[in-house]
mmCIF file of the N, C-alpha and C atoms, coordinates in Angstrom:
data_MODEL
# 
_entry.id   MODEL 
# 
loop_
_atom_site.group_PDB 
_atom_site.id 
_atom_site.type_symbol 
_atom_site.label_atom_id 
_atom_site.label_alt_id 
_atom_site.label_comp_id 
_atom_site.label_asym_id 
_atom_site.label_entity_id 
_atom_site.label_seq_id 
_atom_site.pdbx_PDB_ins_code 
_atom_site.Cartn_x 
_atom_site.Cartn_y 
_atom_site.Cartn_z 
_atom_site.occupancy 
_atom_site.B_iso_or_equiv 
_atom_site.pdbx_formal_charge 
_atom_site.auth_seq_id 
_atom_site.auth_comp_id 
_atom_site.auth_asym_id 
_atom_site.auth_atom_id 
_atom_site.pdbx_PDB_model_num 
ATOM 1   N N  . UNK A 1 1  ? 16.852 -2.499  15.195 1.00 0.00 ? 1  UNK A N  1 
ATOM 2   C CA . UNK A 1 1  ? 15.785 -2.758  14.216 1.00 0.00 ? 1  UNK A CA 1 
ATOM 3   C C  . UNK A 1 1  ? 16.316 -3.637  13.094 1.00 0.00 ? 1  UNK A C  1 
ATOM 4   N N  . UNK A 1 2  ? 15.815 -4.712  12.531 1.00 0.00 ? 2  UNK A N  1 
ATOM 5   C CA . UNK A 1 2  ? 15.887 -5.587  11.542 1.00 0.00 ? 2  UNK A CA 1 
ATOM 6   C C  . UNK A 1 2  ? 15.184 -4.893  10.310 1.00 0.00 ? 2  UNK A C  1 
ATOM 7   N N  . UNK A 1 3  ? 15.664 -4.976  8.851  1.00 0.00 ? 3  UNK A N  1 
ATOM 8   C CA . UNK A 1 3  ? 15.462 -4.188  8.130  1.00 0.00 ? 3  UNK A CA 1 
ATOM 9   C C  . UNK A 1 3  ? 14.374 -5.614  7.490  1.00 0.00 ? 3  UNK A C  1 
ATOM 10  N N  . UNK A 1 4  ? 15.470 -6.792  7.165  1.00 0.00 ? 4  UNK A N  1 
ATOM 11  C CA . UNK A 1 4  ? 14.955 -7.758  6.349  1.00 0.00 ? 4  UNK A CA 1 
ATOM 12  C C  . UNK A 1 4  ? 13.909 -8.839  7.068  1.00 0.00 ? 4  UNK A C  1 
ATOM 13  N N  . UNK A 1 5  ? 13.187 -9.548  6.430  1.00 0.00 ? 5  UNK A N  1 
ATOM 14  C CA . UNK A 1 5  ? 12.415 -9.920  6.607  1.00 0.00 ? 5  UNK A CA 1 
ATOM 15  C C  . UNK A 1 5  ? 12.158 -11.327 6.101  1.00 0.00 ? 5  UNK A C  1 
ATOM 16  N N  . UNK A 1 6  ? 12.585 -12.678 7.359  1.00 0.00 ? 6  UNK A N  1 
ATOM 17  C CA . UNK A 1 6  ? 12.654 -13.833 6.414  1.00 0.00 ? 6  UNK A CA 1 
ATOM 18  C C  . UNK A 1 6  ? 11.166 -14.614 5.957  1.00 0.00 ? 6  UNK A C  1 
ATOM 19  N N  . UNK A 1 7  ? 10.950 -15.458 4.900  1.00 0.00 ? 7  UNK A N  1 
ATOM 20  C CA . UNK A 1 7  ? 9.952  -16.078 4.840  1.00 0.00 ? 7  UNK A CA 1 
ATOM 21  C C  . UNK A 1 7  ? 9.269  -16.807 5.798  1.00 0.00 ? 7  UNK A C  1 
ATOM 22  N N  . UNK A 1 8  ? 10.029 -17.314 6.807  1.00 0.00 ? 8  UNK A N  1 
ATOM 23  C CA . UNK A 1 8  ? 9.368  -17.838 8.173  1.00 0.00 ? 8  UNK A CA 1 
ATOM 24  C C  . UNK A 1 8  ? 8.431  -16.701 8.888  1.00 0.00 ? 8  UNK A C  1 
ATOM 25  N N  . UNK A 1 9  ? 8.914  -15.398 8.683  1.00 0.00 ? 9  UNK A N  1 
ATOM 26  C CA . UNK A 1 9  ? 8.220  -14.260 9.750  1.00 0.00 ? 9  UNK A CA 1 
ATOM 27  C C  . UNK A 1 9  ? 7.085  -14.138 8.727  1.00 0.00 ? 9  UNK A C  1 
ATOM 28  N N  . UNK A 1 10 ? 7.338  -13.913 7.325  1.00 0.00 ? 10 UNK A N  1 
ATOM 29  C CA . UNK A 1 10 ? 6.417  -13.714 6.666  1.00 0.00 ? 10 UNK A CA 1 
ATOM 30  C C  . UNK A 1 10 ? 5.271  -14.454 6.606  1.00 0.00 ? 10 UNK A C  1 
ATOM 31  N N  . UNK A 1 11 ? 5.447  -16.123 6.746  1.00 0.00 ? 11 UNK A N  1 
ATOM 32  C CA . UNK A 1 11 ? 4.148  -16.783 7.055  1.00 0.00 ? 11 UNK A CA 1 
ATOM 33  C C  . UNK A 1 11 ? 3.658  -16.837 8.289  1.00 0.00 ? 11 UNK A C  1 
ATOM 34  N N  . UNK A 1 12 ? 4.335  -16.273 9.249  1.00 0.00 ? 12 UNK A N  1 
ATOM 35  C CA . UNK A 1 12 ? 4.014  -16.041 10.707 1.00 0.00 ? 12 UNK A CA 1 
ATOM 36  C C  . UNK A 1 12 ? 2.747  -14.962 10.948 1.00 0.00 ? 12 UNK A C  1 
ATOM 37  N N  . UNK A 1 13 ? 3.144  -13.696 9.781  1.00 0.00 ? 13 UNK A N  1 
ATOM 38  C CA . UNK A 1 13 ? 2.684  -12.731 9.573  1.00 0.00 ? 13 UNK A CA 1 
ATOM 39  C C  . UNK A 1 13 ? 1.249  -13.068 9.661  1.00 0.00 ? 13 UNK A C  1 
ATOM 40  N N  . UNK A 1 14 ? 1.441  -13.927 8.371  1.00 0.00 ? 14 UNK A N  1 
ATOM 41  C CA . UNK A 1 14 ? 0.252  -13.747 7.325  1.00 0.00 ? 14 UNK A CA 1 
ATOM 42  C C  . UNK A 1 14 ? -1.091 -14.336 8.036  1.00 0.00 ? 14 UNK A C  1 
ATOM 43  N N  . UNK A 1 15 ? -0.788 -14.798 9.249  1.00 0.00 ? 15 UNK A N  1 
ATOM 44  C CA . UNK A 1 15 ? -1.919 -15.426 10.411 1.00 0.00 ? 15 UNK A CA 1 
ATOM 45  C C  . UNK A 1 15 ? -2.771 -14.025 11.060 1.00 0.00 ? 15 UNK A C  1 
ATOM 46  N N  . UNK A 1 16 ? -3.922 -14.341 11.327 1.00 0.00 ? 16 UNK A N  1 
ATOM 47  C CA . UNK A 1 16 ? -4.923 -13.711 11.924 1.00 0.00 ? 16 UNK A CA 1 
ATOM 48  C C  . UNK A 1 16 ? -5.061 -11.712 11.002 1.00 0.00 ? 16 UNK A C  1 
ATOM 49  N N  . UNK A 1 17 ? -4.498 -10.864 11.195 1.00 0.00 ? 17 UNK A N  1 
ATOM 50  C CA . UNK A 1 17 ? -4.234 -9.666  10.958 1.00 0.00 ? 17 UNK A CA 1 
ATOM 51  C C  . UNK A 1 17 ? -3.637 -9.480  9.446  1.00 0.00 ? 17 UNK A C  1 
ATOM 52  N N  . UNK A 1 18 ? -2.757 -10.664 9.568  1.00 0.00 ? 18 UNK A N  1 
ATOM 53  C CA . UNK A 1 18 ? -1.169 -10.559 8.540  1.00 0.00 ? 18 UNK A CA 1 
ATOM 54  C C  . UNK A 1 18 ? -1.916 -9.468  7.627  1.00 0.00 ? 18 UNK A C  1 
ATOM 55  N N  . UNK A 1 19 ? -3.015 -10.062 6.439  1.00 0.00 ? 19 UNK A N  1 
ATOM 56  C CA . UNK A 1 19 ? -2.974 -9.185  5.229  1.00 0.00 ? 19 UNK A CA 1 
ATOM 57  C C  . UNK A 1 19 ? -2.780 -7.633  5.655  1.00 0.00 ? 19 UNK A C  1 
ATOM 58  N N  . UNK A 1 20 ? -3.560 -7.372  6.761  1.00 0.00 ? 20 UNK A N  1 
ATOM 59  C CA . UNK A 1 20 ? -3.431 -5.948  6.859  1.00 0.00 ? 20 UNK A CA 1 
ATOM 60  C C  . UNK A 1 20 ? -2.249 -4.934  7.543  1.00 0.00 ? 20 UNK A C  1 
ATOM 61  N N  . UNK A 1 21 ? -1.495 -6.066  7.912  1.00 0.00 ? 21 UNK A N  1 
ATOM 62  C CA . UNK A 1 21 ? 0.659  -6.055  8.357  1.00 0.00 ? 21 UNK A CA 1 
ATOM 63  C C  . UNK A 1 21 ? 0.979  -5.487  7.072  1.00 0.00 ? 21 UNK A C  1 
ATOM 64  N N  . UNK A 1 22 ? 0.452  -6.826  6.330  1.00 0.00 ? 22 UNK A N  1 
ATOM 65  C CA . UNK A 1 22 ? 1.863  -6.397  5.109  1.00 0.00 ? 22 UNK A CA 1 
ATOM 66  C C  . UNK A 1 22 ? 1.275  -5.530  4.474  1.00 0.00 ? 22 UNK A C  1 
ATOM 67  N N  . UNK A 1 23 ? -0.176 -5.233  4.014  1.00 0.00 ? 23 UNK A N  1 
ATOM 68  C CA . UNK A 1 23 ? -0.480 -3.794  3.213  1.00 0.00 ? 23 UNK A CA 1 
ATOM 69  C C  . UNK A 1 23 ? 0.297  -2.491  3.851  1.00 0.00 ? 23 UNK A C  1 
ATOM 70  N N  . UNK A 1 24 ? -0.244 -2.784  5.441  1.00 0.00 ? 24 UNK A N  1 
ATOM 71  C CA . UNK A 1 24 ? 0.155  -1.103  5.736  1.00 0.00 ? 24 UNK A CA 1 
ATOM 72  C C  . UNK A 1 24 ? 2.403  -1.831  5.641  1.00 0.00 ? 24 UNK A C  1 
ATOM 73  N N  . UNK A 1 25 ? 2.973  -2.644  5.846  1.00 0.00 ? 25 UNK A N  1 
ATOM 74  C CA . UNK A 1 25 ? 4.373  -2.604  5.297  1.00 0.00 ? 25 UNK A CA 1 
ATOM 75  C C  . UNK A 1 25 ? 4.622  -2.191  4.135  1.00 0.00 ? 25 UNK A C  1 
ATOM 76  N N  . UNK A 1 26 ? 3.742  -2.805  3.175  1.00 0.00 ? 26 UNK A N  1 
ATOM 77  C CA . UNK A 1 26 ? 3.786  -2.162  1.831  1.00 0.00 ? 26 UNK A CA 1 
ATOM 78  C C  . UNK A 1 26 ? 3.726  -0.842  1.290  1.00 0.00 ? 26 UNK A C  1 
ATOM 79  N N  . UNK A 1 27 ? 2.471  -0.551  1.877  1.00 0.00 ? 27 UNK A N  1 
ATOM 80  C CA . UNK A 1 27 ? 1.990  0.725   1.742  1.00 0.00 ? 27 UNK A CA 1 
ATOM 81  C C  . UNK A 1 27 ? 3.281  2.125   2.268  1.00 0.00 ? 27 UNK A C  1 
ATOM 82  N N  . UNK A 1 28 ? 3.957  1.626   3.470  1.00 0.00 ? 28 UNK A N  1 
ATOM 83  C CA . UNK A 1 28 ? 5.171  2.088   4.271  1.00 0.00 ? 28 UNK A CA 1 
ATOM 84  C C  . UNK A 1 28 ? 6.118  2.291   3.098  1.00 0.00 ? 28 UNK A C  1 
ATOM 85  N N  . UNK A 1 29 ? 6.488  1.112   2.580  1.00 0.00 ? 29 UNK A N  1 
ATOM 86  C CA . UNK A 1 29 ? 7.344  1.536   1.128  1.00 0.00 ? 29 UNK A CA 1 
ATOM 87  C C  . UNK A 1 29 ? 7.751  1.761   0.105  1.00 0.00 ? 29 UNK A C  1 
ATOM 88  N N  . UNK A 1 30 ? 6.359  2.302   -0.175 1.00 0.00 ? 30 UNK A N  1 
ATOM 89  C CA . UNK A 1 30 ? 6.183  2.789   -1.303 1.00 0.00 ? 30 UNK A CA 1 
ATOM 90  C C  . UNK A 1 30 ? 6.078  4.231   -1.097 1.00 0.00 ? 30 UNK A C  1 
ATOM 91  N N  . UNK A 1 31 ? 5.805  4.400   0.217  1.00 0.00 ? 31 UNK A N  1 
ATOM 92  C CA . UNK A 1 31 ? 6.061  6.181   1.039  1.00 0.00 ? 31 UNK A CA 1 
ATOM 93  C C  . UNK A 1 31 ? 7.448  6.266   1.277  1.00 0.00 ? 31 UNK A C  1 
ATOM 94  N N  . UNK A 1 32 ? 8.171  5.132   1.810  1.00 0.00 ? 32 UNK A N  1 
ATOM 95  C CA . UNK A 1 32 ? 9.372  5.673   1.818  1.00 0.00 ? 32 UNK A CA 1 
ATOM 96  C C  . UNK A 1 32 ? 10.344 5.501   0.993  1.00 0.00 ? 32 UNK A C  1 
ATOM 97  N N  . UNK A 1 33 ? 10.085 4.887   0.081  1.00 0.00 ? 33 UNK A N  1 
ATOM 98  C CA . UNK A 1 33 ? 11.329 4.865   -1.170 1.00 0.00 ? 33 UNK A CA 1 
ATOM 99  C C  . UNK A 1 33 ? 11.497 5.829   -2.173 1.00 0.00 ? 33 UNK A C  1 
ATOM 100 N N  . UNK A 1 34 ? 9.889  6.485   -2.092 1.00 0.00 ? 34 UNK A N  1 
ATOM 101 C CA . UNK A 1 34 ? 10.021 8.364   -2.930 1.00 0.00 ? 34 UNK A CA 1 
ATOM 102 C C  . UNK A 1 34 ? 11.128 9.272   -2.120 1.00 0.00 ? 34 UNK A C  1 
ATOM 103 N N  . UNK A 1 35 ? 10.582 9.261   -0.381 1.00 0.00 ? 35 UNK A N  1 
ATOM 104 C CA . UNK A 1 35 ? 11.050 9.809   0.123  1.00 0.00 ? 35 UNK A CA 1 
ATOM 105 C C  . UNK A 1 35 ? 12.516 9.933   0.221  1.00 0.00 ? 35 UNK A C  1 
ATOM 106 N N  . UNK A 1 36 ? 13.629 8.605   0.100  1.00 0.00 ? 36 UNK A N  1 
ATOM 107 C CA . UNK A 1 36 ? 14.873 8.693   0.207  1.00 0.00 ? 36 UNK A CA 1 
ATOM 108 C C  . UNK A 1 36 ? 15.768 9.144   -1.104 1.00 0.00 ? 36 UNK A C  1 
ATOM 109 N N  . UNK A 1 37 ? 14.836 8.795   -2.645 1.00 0.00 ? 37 UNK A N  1 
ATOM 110 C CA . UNK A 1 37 ? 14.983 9.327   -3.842 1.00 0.00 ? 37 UNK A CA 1 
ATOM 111 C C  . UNK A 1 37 ? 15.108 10.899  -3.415 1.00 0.00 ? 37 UNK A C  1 
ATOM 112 N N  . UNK A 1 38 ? 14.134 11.481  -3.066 1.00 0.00 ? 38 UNK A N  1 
ATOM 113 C CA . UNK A 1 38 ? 13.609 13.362  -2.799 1.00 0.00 ? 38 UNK A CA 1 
ATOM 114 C C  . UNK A 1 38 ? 15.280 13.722  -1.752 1.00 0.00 ? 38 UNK A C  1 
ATOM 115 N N  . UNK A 1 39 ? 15.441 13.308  -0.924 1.00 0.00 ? 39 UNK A N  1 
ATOM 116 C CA . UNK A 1 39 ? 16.024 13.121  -0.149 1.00 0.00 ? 39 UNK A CA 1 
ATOM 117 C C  . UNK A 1 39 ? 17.920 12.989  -0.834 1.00 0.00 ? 39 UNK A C  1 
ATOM 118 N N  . UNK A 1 40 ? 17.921 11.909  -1.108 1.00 0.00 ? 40 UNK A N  1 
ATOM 119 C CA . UNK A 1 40 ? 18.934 12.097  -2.054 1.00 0.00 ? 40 UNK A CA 1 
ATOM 120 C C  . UNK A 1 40 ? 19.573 12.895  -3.010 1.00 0.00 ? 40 UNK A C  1 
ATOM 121 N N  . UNK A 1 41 ? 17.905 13.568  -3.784 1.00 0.00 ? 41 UNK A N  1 
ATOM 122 C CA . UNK A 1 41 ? 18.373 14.652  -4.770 1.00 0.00 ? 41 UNK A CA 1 
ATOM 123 C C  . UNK A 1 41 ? 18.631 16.244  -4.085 1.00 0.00 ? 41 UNK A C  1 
ATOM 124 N N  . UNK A 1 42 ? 18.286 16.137  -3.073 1.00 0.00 ? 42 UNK A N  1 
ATOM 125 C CA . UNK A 1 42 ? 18.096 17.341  -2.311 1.00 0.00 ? 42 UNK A CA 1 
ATOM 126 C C  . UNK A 1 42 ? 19.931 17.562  -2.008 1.00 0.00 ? 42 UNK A C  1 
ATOM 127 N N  . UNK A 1 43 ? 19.942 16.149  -1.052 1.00 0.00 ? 43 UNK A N  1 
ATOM 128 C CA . UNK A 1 43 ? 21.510 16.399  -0.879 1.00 0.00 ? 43 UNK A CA 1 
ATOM 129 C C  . UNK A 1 43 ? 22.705 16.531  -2.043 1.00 0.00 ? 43 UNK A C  1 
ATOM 130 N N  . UNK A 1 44 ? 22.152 15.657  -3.441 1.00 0.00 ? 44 UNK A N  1 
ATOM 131 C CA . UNK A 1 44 ? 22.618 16.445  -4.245 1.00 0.00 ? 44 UNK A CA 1 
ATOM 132 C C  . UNK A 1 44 ? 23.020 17.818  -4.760 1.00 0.00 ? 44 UNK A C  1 
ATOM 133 N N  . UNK A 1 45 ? 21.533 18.507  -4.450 1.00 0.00 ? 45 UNK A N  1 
ATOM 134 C CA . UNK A 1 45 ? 21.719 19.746  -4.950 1.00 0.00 ? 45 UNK A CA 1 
ATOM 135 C C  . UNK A 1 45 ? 22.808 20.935  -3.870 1.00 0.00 ? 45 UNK A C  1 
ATOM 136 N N  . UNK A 1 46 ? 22.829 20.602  -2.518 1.00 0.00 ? 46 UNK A N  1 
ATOM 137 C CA . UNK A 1 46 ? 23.149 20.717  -1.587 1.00 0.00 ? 46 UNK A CA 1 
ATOM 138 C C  . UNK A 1 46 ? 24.529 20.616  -2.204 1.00 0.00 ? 46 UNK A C  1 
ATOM 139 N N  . UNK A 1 47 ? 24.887 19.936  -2.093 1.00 0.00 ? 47 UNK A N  1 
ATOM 140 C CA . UNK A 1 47 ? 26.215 19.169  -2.205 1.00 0.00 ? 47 UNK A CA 1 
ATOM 141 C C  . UNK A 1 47 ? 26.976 20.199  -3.624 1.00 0.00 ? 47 UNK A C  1 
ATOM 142 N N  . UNK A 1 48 ? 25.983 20.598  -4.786 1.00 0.00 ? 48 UNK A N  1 
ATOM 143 C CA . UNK A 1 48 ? 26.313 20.936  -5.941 1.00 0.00 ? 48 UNK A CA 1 
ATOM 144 C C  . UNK A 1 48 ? 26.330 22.771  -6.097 1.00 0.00 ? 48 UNK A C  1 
ATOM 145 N N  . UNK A 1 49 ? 25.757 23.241  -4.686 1.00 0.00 ? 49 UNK A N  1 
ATOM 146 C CA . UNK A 1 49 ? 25.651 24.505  -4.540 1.00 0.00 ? 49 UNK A CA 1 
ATOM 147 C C  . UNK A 1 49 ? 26.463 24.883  -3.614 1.00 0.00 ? 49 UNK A C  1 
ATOM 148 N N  . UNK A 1 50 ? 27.133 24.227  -2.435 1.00 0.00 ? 50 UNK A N  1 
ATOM 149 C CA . UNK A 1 50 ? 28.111 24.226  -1.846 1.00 0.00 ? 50 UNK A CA 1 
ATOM 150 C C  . UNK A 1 50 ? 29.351 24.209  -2.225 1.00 0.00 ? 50 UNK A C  1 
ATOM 151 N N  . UNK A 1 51 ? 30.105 23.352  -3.319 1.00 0.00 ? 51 UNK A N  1 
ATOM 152 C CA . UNK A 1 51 ? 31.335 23.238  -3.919 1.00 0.00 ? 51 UNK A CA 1 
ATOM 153 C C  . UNK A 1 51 ? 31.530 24.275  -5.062 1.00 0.00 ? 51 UNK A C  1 
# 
């Protein structure tokens, strides 16, 4: 899986469907960037109740 995303794919995208690619992409990370924050603090606490 490719994480990044060059401007060539992006105007590739943006043909026929695109707007509604990149909303639901968007929409994807803005769900998952809480999630790896939550995620992170969890293993924190983990990490801080263990030692």
């Amino acid at each position: 899986m490719k994480t990044t995303i060059s401007l060539d794919e992006m105007k590739n995208v943006r043909g026929g469907s695109g707007d509604i690619n990149v909303l639901i992409f968007l929409g994807a990370m803005l769900i998952f960037i809480p999630m790896v924050g939550v995620a992170l603090s969890i293993a924190g606490l983990v990490k801080a109740v263990v030692s």
